[in-house]
Residue frames as qw, qx, qy, qz and C-alpha x, y, z in Angstrom:
[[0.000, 0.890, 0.457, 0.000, 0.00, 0.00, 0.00],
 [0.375, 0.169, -0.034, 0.911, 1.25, 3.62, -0.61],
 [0.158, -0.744, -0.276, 0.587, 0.73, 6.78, 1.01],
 [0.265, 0.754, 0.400, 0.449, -0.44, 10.01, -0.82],
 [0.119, -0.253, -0.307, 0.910, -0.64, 13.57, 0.40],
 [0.287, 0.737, 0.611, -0.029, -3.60, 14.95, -0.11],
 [0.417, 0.311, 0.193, 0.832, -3.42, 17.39, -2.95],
 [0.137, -0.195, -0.214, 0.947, -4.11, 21.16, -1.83],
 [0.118, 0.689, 0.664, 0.267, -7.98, 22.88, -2.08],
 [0.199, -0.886, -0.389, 0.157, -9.29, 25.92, -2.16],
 [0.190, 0.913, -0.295, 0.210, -6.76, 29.31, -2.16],
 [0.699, -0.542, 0.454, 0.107, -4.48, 26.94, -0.66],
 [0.848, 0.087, 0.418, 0.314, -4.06, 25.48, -3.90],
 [0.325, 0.917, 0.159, 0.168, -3.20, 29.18, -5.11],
 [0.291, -0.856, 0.422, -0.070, -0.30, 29.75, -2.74],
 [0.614, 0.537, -0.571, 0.091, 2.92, 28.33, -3.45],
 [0.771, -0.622, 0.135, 0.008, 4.30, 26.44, -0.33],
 [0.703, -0.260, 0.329, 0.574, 8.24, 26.06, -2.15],
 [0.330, 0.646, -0.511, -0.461, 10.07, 27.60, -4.92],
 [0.948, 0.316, -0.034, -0.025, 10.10, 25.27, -7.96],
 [0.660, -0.332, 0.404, 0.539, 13.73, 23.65, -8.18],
 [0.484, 0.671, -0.329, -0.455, 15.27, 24.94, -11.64],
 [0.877, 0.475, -0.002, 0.066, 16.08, 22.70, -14.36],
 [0.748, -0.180, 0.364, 0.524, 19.59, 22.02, -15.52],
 [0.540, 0.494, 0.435, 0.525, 18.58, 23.58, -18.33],
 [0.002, -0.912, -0.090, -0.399, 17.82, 26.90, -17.05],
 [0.556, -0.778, 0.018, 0.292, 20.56, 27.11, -14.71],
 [0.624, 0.220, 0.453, 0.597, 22.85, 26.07, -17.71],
 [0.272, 0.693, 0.388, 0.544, 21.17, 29.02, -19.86],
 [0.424, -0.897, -0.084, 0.096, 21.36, 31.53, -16.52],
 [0.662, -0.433, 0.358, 0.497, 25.07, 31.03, -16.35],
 [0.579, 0.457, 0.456, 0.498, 25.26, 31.08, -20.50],
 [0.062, -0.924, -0.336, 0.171, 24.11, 34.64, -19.91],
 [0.148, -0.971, 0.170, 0.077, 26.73, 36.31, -18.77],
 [0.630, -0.437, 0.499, 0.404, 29.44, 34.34, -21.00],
 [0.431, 0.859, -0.023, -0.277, 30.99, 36.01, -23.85],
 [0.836, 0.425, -0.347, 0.012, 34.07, 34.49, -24.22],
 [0.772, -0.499, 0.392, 0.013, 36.85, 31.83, -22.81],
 [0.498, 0.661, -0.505, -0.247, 39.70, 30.44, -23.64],
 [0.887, -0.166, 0.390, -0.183, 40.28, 27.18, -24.08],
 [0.062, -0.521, 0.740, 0.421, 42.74, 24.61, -25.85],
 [0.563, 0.048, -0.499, -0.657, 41.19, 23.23, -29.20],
 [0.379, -0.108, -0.911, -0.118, 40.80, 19.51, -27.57],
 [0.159, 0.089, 0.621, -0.762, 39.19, 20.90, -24.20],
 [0.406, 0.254, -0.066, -0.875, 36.79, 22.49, -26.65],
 [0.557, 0.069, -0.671, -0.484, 36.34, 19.34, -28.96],
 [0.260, -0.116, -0.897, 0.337, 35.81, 16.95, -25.43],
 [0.291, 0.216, 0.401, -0.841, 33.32, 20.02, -24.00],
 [0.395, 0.216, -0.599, -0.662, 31.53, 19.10, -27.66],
 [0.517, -0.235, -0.789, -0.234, 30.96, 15.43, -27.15],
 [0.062, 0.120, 0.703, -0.698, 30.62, 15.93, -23.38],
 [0.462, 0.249, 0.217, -0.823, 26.99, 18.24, -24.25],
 [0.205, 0.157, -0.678, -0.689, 26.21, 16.48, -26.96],
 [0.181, -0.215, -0.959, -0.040, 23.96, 13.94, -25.23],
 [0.073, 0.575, 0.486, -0.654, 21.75, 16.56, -23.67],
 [0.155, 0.239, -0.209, -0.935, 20.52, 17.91, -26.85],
 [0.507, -0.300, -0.624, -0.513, 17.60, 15.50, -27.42],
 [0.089, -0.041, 0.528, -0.844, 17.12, 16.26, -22.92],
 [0.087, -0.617, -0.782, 0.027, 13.45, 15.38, -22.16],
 [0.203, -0.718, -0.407, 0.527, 13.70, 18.91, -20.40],
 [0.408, 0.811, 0.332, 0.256, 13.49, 22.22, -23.08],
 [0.460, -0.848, 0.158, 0.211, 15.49, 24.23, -21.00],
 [0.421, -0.527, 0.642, 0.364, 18.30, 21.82, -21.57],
 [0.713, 0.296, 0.522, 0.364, 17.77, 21.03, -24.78],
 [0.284, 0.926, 0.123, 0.215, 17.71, 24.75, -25.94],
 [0.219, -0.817, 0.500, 0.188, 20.88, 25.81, -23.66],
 [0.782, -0.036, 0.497, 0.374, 22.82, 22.47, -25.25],
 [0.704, 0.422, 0.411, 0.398, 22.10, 23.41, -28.50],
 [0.077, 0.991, -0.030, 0.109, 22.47, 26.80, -28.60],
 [0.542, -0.664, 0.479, 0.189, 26.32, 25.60, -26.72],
 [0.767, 0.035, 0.545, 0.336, 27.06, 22.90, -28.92],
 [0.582, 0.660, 0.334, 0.339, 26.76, 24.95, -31.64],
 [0.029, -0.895, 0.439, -0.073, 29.11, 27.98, -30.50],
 [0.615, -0.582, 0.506, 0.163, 31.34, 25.29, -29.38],
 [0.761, 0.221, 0.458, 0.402, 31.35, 23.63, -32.96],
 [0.233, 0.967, -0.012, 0.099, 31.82, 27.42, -34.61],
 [0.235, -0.863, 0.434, 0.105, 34.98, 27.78, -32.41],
 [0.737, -0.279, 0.576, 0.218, 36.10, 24.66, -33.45],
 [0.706, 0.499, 0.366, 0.345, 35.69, 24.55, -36.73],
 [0.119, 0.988, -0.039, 0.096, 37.08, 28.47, -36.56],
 [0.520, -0.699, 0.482, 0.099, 40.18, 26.99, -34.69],
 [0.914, 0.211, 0.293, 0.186, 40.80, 24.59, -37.40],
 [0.138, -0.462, 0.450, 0.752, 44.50, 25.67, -39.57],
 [0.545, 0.576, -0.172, -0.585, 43.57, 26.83, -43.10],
 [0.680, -0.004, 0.628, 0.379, 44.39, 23.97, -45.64]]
């Protein structure tokens, strides 16, 4: 047998009783904010790459929008870091 809580009624159920946790994703995209640029050495960059990569199909929008929006600056720099041929 399991145990419930009974869900909230009335203007009770109007009144928050926590703050919602954030996502990953929006803490991710918080942080993104206020980053303009870093330096890094090319493999860091190409490891930071596959690292995100798995969060871009995320259940959670948040993190699928901060991933991609990353992955894709991160593949710019890379591909910007590349020597000319």
């Amino acid at each position: 047998m399991t145990s419930t809580q009974p869900q909230p009624r009335g203007l009770t159920s109007l009144i928050p009783d926590a703050r919602t946790r954030a996502t990953p994703g929006e803490r991710a995209a918080s942080q993104l904010l206020h980053l303009h640029e870093a330096t890094v050495p090319v493999p860091v960059l190409a490891a930071a790459a596959e690292l995100i990569a798995p969060q871009l199909t995320d259940p959670d929008p948040a993190t699928r929008e901060a991933a991609t929006a990353v992955h894709a600056r991160m593949l710019t720099a890379l591909e910007d870091a590349a020597p000319s041929r």
